[in-house]
C-alpha positions in Angstrom: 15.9 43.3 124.8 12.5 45.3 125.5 10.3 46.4 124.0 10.3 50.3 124.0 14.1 49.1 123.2 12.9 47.2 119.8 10.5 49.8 118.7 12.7 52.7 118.3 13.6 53.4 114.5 17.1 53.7 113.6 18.4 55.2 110.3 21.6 53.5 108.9 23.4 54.3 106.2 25.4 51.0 104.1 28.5 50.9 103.0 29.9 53.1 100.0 28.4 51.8 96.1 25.9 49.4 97.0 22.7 49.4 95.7 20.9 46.4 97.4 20.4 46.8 100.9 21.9 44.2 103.5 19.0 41.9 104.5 18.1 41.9 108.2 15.4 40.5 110.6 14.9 43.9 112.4 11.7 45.9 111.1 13.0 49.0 113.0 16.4 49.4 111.0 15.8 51.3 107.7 18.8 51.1 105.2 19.7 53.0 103.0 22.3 53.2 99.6 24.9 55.3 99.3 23.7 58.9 97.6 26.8 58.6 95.1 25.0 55.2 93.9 21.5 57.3 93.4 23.6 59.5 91.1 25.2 57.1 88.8 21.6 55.5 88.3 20.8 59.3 87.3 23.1 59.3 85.1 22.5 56.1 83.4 18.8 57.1 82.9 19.6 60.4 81.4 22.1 58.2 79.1 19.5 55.9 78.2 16.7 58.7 77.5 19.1 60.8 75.5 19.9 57.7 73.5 15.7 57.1 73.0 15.3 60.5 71.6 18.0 60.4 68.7 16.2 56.9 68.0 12.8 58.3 67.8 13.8 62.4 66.7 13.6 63.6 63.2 16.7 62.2 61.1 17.1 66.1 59.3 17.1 67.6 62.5 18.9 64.8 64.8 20.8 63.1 61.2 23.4 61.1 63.6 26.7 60.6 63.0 28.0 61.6 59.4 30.1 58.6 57.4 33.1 58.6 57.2 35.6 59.0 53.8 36.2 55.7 53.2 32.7 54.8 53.6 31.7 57.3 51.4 34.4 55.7 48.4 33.3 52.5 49.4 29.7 53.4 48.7 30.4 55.8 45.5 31.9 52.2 44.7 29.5 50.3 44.9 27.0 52.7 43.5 29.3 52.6 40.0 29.4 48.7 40.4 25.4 48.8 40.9 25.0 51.4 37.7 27.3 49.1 35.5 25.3 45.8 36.6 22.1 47.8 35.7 23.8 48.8 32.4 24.7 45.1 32.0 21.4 43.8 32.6 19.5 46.9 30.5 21.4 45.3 27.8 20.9 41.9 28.3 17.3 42.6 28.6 16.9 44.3 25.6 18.9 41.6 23.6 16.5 39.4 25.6 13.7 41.3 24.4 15.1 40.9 20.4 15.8 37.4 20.9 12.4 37.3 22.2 10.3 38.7 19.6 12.8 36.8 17.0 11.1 33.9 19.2 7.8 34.8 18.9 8.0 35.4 15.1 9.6 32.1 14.5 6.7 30.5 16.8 4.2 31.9 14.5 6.0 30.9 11.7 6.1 27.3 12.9 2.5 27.6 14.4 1.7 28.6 10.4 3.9 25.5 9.3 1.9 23.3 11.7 -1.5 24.6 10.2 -0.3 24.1 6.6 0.7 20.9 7.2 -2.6 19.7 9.1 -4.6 21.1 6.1 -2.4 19.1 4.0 -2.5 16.0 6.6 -6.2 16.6 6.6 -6.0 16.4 3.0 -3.8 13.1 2.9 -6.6 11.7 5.2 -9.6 12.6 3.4 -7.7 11.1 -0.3 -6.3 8.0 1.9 -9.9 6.9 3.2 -11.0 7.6 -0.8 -8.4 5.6 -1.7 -9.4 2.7 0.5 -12.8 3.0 -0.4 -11.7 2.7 -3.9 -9.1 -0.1 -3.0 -12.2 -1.8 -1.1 -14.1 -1.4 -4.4 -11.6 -2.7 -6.5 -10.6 -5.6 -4.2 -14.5 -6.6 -4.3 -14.3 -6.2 -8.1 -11.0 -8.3 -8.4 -13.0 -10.8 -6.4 -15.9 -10.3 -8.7 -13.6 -11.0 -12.1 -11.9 -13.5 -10.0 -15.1 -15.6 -9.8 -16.4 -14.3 -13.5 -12.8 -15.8 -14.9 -13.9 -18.6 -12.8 -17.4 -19.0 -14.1 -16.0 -18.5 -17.4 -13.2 -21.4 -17.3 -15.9 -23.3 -16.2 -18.2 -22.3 -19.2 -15.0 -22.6 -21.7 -14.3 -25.8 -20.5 -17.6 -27.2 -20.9 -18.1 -25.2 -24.3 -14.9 -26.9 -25.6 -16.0 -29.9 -24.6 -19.1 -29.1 -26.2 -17.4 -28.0 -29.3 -15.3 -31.4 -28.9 -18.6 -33.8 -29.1 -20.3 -31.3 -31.9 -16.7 -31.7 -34.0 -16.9 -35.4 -33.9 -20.2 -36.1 -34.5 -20.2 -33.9 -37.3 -17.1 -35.9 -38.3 -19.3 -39.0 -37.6 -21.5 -38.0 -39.9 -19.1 -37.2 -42.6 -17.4 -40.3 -42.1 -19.2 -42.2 -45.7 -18.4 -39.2 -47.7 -15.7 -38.9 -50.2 -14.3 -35.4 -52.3 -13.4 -36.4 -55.6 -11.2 -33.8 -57.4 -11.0 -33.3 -61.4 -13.7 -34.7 -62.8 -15.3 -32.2 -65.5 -18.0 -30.2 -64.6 -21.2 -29.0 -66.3 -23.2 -25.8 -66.5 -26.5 -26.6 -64.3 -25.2 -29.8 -63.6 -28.0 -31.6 -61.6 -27.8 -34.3 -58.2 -28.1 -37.2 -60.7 -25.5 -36.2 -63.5 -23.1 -36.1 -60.6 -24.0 -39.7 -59.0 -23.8 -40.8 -62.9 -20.4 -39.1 -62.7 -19.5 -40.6 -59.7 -20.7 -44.1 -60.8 -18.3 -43.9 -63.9 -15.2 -42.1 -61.8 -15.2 -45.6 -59.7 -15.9 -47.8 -62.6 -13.3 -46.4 -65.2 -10.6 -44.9 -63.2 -10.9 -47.1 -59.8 -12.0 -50.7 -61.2 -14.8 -50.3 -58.6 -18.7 -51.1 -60.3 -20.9 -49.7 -57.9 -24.6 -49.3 -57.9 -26.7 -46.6 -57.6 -28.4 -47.6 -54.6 -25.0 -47.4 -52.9 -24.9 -43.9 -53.5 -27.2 -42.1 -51.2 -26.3 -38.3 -52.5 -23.7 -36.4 -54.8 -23.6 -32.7 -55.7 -20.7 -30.3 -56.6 -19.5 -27.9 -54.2 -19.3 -24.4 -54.1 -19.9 -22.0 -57.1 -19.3 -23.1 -60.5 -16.0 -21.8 -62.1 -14.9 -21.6 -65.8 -11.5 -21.4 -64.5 -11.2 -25.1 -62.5 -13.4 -27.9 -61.7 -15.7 -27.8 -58.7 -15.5 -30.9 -56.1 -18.2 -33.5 -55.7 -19.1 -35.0 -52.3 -20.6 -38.5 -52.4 -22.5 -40.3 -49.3 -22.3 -43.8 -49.4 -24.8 -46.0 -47.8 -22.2 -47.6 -46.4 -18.4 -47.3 -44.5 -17.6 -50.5 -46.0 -18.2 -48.8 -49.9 -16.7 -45.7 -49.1 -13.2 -47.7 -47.6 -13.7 -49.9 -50.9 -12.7 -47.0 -53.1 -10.4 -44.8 -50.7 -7.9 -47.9 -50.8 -7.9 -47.7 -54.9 -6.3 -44.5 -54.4 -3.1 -45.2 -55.5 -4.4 -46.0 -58.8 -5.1 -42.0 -59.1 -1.5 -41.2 -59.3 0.1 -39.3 -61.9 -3.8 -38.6 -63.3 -5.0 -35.2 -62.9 -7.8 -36.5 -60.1 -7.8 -37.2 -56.5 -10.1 -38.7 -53.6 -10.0 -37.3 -49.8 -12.2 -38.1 -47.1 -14.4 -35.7 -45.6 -13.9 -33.7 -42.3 -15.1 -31.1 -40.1 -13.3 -27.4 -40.8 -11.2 -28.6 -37.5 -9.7 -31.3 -38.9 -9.3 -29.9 -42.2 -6.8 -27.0 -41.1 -5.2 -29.4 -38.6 -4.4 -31.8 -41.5 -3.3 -29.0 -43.8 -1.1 -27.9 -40.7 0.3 -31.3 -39.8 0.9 -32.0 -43.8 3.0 -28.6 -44.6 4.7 -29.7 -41.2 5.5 -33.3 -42.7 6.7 -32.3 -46.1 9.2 -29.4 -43.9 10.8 -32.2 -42.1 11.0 -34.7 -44.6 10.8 -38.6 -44.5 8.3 -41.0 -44.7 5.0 -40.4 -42.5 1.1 -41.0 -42.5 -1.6 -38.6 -42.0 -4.2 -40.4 -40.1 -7.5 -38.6 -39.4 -5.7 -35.6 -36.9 -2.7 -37.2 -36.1 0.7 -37.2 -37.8 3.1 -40.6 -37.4 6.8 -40.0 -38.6 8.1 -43.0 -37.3 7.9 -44.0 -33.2 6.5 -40.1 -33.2 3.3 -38.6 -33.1 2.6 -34.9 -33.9 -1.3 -32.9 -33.3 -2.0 -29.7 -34.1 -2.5 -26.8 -31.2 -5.1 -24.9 -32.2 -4.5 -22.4 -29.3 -0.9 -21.8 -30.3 -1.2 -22.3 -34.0 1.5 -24.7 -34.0 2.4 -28.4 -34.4 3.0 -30.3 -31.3 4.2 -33.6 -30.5 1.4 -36.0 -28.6 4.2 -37.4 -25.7 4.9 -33.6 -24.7 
């Protein structure tokens, strides 16, 4: 080829509906499409632009295309369905709404309840920790008495044994002094016209001659009396007298006298005690000093019960 052959342009025209040109390594060959294929992208554009403007128009004046019957049953439908679900629920929330405020009454009911009942637990709290103080109080106190009782066994014990040592020394002291019964007495009988008394009482009615140096004292006892004879109480100067006479007292019986010895007040209401108790159970027995023998059997007297006991028990 040459080159005033190469530069000369030609104008071609493609074959019928093709929009891409056929691809060629000639610059001087200028293809073209087919002008029917120019048309139908005219018409497509116009297509798509006329389909833009109903999308982006005024829906009143470009509204679209109107629905169709059974669309609009199908939507008066659902509308009815939608109004009797709003119906439902307007109900439901206004039951809610009731059950609600019952709620909220009841809650401050209870919330009332609760404060009543933590004044009252308030209350309980404030009495229990005064009780405890006063339990506290008493328990110390109970401890208190329990070591006053203490104290006080101790003291009662000792003061009984006090009592104990007083009671026989006193009965000690007593123990060369006879009581004799029924001997006649005297207006302003003196300490001598006793001891003569007594002197004669041993000599006449006992067998006994004492001396008056044997005799250290003798006087009545208690206040004179028209109606009976008042006791006297000798002290002898010695045990030995005194047991001299107290063993001539069965010579005294069936006479209107009597001898005793002479004990504290203790051993006195014992012996009464243990001498009714003797004569209620009948038999042979011998009162010796505070003790009662009825056979292999020894009784005492309980002060503390007021009864007769027996000495094994």
């Amino acid at each position: 080829r040459t080159l005033t052959h190469e530069m000369l342009p030609l104008v071609q025209v493609c074959k019928r509906f093709a929009l891409h040109a056929k691809s060629t390594n000639n610059v001087n060959i200028l293809l073209f499409p087919c002008p029917k294929v120019l048309l139908c992208l005219a018409c497509d554009c116009a297509r798509v632009i006329g389909k833009l403007l109903l999308l982006s128009g005024d829906i009143e004046t470009n509204p679209g295309p109107g629905p169709t019957k059974a669309e609009l049953e199908a939507q008066v439908k659902q509308l009815g369905s939608m109004h009797e679900l709003m119906l439902k629920l307007d109900t439901n929330v206004t039951g809610l709404a009731a059950g609600q405020a019952a709620l909220k009454a009841d809650v401050e009911a209870i919330l009332g309840k609760q404060a009543q009942l933590e004044t009252s637990v308030a209350s309980l709290n404030a009495k229990l920790v005064s009780f405890e103080k006063e339990i506290l109080s008493i328990t110390q106190a109970k401890a208190d008495i329990c070591n006053l009782q203490h104290s006080v066994a101790v003291q009662s014990a000792a003061t009984e044994t006090m009592l104990s040592r007083l009671d026989d020394f006193e009965n000690r002291s007593r123990r060369c002094n006879l009581l004799f019964y029924g001997i006649p007495d005297a207006a302003g009988e003196s300490w001598s016209s006793s001891e003569q008394k007594v002197l004669a009482f041993a000599s006449e009615k006992l067998g006994v001659t004492l001396d008056s140096s044997q005799i250290e004292r003798a006087h009545r006892l208690g206040t004179q009396s028209r109606e009976k004879n008042r006791p006297i109480i000798a002290s002898f100067s010695s045990y030995k007298t005194k047991n001299q006479l107290l063993l001539c007292g069965p010579k005294l019986r069936g006479l209107p006298f009597s001898m005793s010895e002479d004990f504290s007040k203790k051993v006195r209401v014992a012996r009464q005690r243990l001498l009714a108790f003797a004569k209620s159970r009948g038999g042979p027995y011998k009162l010796r000093f505070d003790k009662l023998h009825m056979g292999s059997n020894v009784f005492l007297y309980d002060s503390v019960s007021d009864s007769v006991v027996s000495a094994s028990a």
